[in-house]
N, C-alpha and C positions, 0 to 999 in steps of 0.2 A: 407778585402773585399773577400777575396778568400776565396772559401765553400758558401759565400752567395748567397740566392737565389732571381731573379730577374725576376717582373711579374707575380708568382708564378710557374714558369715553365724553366728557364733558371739557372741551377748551374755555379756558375763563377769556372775556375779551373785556371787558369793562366794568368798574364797579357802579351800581345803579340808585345802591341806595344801604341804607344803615340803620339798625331799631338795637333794643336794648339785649337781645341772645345774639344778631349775627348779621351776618354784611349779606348783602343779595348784588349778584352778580348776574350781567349780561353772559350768557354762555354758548358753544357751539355743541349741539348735539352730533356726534364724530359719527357715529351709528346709523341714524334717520335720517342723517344730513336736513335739521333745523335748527336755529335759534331757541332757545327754550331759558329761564331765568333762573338760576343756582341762589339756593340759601347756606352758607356755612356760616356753623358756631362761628363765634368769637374764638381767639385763643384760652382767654380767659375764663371761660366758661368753662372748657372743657372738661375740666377736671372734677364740677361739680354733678355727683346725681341726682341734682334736682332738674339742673337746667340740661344734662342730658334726657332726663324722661320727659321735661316739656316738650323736647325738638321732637324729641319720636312721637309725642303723641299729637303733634303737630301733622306728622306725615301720615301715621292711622287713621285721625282722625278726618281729616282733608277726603283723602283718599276713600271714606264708604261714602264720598257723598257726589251726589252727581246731580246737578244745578244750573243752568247756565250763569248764574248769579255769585257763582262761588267761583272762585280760583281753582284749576285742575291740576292735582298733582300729579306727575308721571314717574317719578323714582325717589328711593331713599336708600342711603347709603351710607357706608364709612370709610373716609379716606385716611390713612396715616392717622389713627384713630382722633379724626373728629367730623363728625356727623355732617353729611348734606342733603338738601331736601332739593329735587328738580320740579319744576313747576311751568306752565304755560308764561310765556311771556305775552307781556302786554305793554303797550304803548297807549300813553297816557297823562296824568296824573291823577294822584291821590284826592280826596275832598279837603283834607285840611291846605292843600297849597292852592286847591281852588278857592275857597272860604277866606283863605287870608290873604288873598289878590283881590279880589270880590267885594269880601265881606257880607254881602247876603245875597239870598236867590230868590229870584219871585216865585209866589205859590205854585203855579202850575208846573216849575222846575222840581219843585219841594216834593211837590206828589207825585210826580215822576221819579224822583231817586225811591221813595218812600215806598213805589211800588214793586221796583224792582229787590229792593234789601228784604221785602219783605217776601218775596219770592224765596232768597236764600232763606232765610232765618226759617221759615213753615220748613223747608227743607230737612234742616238741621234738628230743628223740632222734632221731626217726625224719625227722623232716625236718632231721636233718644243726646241729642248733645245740645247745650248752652253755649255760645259764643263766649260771655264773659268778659267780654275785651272790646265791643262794639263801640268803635270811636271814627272822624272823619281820617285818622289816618289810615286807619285799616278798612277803609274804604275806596276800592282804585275807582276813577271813569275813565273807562278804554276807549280807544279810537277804535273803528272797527267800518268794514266797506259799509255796514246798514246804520250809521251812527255814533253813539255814544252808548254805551253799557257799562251799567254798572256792576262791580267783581267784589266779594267781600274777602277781606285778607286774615292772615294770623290767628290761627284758632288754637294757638297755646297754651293758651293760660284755660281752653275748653274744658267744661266738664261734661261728662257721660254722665245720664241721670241714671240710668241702672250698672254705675262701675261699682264695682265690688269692694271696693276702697271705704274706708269711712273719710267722710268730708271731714277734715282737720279746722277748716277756718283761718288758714294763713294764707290761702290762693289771693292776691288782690289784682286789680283791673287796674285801670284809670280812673281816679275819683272821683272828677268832675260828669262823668259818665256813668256812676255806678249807682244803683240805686238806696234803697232805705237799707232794703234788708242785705245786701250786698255787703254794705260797707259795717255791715254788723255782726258779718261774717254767717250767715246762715247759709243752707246747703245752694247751691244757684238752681232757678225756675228758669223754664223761659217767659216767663215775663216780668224779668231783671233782663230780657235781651229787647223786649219793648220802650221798657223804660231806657231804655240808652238808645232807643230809635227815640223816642221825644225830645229828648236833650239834644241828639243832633238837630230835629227841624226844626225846634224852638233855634238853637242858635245860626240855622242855615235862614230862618225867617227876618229874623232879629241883629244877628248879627253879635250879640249878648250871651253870654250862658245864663239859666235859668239859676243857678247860685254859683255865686261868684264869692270869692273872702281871699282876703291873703293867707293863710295857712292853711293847713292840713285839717287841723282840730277842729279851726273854725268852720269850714268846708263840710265838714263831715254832720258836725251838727246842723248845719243849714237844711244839708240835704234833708236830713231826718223830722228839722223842727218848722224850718220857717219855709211862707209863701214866696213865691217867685213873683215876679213884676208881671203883672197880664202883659202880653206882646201888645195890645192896642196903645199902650201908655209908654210903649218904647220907640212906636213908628203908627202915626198917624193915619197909614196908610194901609194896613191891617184890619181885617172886620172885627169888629166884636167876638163872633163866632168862633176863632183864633184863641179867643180868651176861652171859651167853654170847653172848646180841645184840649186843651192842655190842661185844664183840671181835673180831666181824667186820665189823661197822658202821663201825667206826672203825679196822678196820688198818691199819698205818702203808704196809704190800704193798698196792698197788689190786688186786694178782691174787687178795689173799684176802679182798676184799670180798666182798660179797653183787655178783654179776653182772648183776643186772636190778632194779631196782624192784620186778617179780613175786616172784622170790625173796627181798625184804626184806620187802616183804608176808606171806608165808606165812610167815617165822620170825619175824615180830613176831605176829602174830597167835596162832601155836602156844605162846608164851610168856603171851598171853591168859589162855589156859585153867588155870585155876588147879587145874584134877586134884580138889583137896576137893569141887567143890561136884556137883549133881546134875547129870545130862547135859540137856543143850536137847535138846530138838526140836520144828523146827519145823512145825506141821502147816497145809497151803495147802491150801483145800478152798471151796468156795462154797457148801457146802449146810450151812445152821445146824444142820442133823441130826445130821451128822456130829461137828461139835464137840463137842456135848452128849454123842453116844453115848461118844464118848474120854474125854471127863472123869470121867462114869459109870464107868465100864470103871478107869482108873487111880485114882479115887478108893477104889475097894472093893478094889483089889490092893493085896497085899502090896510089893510094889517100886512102890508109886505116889511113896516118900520119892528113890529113885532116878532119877525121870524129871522133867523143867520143862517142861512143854505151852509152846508160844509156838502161838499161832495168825494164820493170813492168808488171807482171801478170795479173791484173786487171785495170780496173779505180781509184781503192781508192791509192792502192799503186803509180801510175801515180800523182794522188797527194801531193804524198809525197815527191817524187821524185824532182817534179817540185817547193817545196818548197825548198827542200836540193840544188837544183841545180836551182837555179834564171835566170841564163845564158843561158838557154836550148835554143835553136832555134827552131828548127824541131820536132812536136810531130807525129811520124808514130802510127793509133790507128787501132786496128780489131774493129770492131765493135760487135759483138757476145761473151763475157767474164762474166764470174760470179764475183757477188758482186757489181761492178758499169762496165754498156756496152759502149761501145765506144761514141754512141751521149750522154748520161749524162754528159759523160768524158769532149765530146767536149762544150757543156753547161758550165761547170767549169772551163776550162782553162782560160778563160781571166778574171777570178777572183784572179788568179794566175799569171800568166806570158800575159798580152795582147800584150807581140810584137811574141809571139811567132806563129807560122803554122801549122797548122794541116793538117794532111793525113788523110784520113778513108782508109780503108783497108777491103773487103766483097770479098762472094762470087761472082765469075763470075755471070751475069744477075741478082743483087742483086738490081735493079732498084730504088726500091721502099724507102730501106733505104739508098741506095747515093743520091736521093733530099732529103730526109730528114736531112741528113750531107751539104749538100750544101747549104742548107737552114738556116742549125743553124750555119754555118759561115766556111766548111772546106774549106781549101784553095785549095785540088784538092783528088783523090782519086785513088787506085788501087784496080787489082782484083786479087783476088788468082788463081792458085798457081802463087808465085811472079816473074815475070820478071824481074832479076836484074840490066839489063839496061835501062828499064822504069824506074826501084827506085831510080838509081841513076842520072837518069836525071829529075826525081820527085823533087830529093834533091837537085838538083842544084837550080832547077826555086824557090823551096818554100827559099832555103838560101838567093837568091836576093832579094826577096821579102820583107825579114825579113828584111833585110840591108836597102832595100831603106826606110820602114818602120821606120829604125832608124837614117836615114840621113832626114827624112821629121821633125821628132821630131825635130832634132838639127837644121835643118833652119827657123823651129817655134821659135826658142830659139833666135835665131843671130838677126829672125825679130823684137822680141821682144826689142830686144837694139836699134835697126835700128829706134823702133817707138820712143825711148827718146825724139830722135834729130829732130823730124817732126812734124810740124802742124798737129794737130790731126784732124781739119776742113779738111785738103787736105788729110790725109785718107782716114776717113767717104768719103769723095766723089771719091775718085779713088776707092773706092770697088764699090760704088753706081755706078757710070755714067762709069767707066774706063777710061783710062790714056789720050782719046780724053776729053771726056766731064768736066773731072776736072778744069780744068784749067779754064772753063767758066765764065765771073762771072754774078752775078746774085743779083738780090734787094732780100731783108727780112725785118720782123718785127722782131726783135730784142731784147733782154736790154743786156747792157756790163756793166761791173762791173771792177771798179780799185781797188786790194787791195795793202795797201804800210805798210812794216816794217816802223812804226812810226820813225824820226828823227835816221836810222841807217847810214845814210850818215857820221854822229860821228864815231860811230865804225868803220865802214870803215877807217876812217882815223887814229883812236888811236890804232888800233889791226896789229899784223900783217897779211898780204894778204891771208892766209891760215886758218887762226883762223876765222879772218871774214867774211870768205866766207864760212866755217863751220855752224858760229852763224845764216849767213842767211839763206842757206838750210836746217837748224834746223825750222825756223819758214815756210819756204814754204812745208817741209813735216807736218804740219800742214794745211795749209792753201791750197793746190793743191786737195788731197785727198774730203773734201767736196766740193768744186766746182766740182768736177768731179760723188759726190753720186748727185747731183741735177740736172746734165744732163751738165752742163756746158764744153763747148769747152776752153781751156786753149790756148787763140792766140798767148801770146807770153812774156816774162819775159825781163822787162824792168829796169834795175837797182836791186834797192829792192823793185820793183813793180812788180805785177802779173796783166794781162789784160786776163778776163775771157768772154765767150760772149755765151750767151744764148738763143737758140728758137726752135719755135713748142709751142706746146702747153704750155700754164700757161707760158711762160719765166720770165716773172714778178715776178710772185710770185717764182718761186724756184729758182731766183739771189739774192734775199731777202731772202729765208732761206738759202742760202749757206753761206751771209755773214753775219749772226746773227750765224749760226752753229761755221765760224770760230774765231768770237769773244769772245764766248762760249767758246770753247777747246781751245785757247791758252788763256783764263784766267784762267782756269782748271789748266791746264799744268803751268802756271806761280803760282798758290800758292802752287801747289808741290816740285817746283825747286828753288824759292824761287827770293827775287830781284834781286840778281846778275846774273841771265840766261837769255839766250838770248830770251825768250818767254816776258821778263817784257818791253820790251817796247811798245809791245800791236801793232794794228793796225789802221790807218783810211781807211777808204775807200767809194767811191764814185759811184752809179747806176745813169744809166739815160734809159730811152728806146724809141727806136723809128724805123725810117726808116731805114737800114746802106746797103752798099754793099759790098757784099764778091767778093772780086777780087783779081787774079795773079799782082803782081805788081815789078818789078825792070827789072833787064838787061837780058834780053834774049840773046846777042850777047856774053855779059861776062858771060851765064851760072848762073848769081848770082840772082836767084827769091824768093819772099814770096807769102805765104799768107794769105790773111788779111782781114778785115773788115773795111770799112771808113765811115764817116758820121757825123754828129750834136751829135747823142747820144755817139762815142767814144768822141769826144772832151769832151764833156759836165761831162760824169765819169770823163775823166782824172782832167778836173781842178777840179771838186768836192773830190778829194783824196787827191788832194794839199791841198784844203782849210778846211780838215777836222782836228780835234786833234785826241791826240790818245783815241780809243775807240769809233769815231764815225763812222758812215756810213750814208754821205750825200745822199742827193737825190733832185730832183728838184720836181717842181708841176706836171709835168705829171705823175711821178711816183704814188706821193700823188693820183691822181686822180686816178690812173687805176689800184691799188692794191687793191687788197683783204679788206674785215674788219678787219680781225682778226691781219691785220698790223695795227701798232700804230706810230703815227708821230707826235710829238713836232717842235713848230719852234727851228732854229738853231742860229735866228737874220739875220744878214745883214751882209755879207763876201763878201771880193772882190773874184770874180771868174776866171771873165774874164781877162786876161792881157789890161790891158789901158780903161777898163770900168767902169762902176759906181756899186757900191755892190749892191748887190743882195740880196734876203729874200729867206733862203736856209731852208730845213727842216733835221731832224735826225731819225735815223728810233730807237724808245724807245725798241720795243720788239712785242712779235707774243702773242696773246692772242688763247690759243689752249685747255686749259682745261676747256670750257663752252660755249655754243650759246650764243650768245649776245641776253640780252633782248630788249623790244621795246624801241627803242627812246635812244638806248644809245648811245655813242657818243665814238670812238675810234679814232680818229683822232682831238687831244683838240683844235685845231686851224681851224678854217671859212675859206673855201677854197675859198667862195666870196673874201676875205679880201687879195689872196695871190699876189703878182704883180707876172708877167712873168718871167722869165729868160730872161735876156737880149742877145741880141744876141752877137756872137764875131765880 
């Protein structure tokens, strides 16, 4: 292979490297006269359409995106029919043969890769694709004249969130990198591309993956069921705060993850700041005067042990700075410096450090550009020549600022546990109405929905009390998670039952796709893991919808309250989950009635429902017909709703 030429324009010189579709070769671009890195199929591949449509969509997909964080593709092709993709070369190596030389990196390294991946990924994001595949191998760090940069690799296995394809559920990643719902086979988000950024800094901090098992099965269930070791308890030398990151980093809820790359940035970095040491600040200035007088000046004060001078001639170098030093607090900026001026500066910094404060610094009567600093976000400003007791009572107010700005993060963090343990209907209404109006109750149209781990009342009794209360949080991180993508309020967990309750608009219909979603992924997830895991005993579960009331209800006197939903339609789910087997989701005729078409309902027969009543003609919800309009006259409900008796009452 080496010397051959590919496409008629690509010399192969060296092979560089090898992954599971195809060899990457060192290459001579004959054309441009460059160096450039060739990917061809395997031979073996070729002949498959699956692994020819990943390579091209490899090269499409690459190709609309432009990043400095990303790999640049420059040609695709077909040589002697098998597929090459040309790309930027880079000099380097990848993170996993940094990490396994290494084995960890200290934080300020960590949130420097972290900053730049997340550069790519917002990227990607934004132009509509999931990575899917984000692992330290397909992470390069290039040598380059300004450093080290980070390149993100292999977007193969990518999904387009608006491709016109229906998501099949057989696309997989890397396990040990993929998240809940990933490895459950649901459609990819990007934040399943988050979640595989926390599993790498947990293991770039640690050294550890956050779940570890020898097999597949049991790997898959980890992810889904059990806690990860807090990084403090693996290396001593880790802040606590480290622990409270990655419990959101890593939630098994995608809704209580960190929501943006930007906000995993800022609470990785706030976690940085290790409180003991002296405050940074950095001081951007071009005049060598200036520096000297500052050091002068904190030298012979008293709180000179209090402050860490960093200094920067420019805005660019200010960047650099603030990337070397994560922990900066205080950025004191001139505004008037060659190569990049103070408000660009201030522009950039919270792409950089956003808990950090900015000063602008101008001339006296410099009006004009201090709203324009005030405007793009400074926190306060001075005027030249400097008063050093203004400055340093600048730096006092901007230090508190910064602090309180990183005590609000960490009470977002404690609320966020605080919500586990809390009705998320009484929530929603204490932000809505406030701590009077909550508590009110109030009528609604409604549907409630009962999902129950099929006949696990067994295991409970044959397992020990730890194991099986592991096996059932294993299937309700299945089963919480879509009731909560469909709108649904989670009232409240009863046994190995979930009572879910739904409204506003369409309730009906997205309590019906929630629990056709979760019968879906834990049969998914059951032929991955195989009979003997805890997803095989499937689920029934029972909707009804109607009037209910959301009401405060227990001891006021003893302090001991809920809140809750009552009414005909909770009762009416609840015995429908009872009297369902596993894999069904009952429902009664009203449901029939006021669904959608594209729901499909078979009768279920005659089941006693009610306790001490006469059985009833109960329906089964078959499935959602979603890839076609229905034509005239057809018929998706095969049962004569003339024909159905009522539910009887209790």
């Amino acid at each position: 292979m080496k010397g051959q030429t590919v496409g008629g324009r690509y010399a192969l010189r060296r092979e560089i490297g090898r992954g599971g579709m195809g060899i990457v070769w060192e290459a001579f671009d004959q054309m441009l006269r460059r160096p450039v890195a060739l990917k061809r199929m395997m031979p073996e591949n070729v002949v498959s359409f699956d692994a020819r449509r990943s390579f091209e969509q490899e090269a499409t997909t690459v190709a609309r995106l432009r990043n400095e964080h990303i790999v640049q593709v420059h040609d695709y092709g077909i040589d002697e029919g098998s597929p090459y993709l040309v790309m930027e070369l880079l000099e380097g190596e990848d993170l996993e043969s940094r990490l396994r030389r290494t084995r960890q990196l200290p934080a300020a390294a960590v949130l420097s890769l972290l900053r730049q991946l997340s550069s790519g990924l917002e990227a990607a994001s934004a132009a509509g694709i999931v990575h899917c595949d984000l692992k330290p191998a397909n992470i390069f760090l290039a040598r380059g004249a300004s450093g080290e940069s980070v390149k993100i690799l292999d977007f193969g296995v990518g999904w387009r969130l608006f491709d016109a394809r229906d998501w099949s559920g057989t696309r997989i990643g890397t396990p040990a990198y993929m998240s809940p719902e990933q490895v459950r086979g649901a459609v990819p988000h990007p934040l399943a591309d988050l979640w595989s950024l926390g599993v790498i800094a947990y293991r770039a901090l640690t050294g550890r993956f956050p779940f570890s098992t020898e097999d597949l099965a049991g790997l898959i269930i980890s992810i889904c069921a059990d806690p990860f070791p807090p990084p403090s308890s693996l290396d001593a030398t880790l802040l606590p705060g480290f622990d409270r990151f990655f419990e959101r980093a890593l939630a098994k809820d995608r809704t209580r993850r960190f929501q943006s790359s930007r906000e995993l940035i800022t609470a990785f970095a706030a976690v940085c700041d290790a409180g003991s040491k002296p405050a940074k600040i950095l001081i951007v200035d071009d005049e060598p005067d200036m520096q000297l007088l500052l050091k002068m000046h904190f030298r012979q004060n008293k709180k000179s042990s209090a402050y860490e001078l960093i200094f920067a001639d420019n805005g660019q170098h200010a960047i650099e700075e603030l990337r070397r030093h994560p922990d900066i607090d205080v950025v004191v900026a001139d505004i008037n410096m060659p190569v990049m001026d103070g408000i660009t500066l201030l522009e950039r910094i919270p792409e950089v450090n956003p808990l950090a404060r900015t000063v602008i610094v101008s001339a006296y009567g410099d009006m004009t550009n201090i709203r324009r600093a005030m405007n793009r976000g400074a926190f306060d400003f001075l005027f030249k020549p400097l008063d050093f007791a203004d400055l340093e009572t600048t730096l006092e107010k901007s230090l508190r600022s910064a602090e309180q700005q990183r005590q609000k993060a960490q009470a977002n963090e404690e609320n966020d546990i605080l919500r586990k343990f809390t009705n998320a209907a009484l929530v929603e209404r204490l932000r809505a109405l406030g701590p009077a109006g909550a508590a009110a109750s109030e009528a609604l149209e409604a549907t409630v929905a009962f999902i129950d781990v099929f006949r696990f009342t067994r295991v409970a009794q044959e397992r020990p009390p730890a194991e099986a209360t592991r096996l059932l949080n294993a299937n309700f991180e299945v089963i919480v998670p879509e009731l909560l993508a469909q709108g649904g309020i989670v009232d409240k967990f009863m046994g190995d039952a979930v009572m879910a309750v739904f409204h506003g608009p369409e309730h009906l219909d997205r309590a019906l796709s929630a629990c056709i979603a979760v019968r879906e992924q834990l049969a998914t997830v059951a032929r991955r893991t195989g009979n003997d895991s805890p997803y095989a005993h499937g689920v029934c579960a029972g909707v009804s919808t109607g009037s209910v009331l959301a009401a405060e209800v227990g001891s006021h006197a003893c302090a001991r309250l809920g809140y809750t939903v009552l009414g005909q339609a909770v009762n009416a789910a609840s015995h429908l989950a009872r009297a369902a087997l596993s894999g069904e989701i009952l429902v009664d005729e009203a449901v029939c009635r006021a669904a959608r078409q594209e729901f499909k309902f078979e009768s279920a027969g005659a089941r006693s429902i009610w306790p001490r009543g006469e059985s009833t003609t109960v329906y089964r919800v078959a499935g959602r017909d979603v890839t076609r309009p229905l034509l005239e006259g057809e018929q998706t409900v095969q049962i004569s709703l003339e024909t159905r008796p009522a539910l009887a009452s209790r």
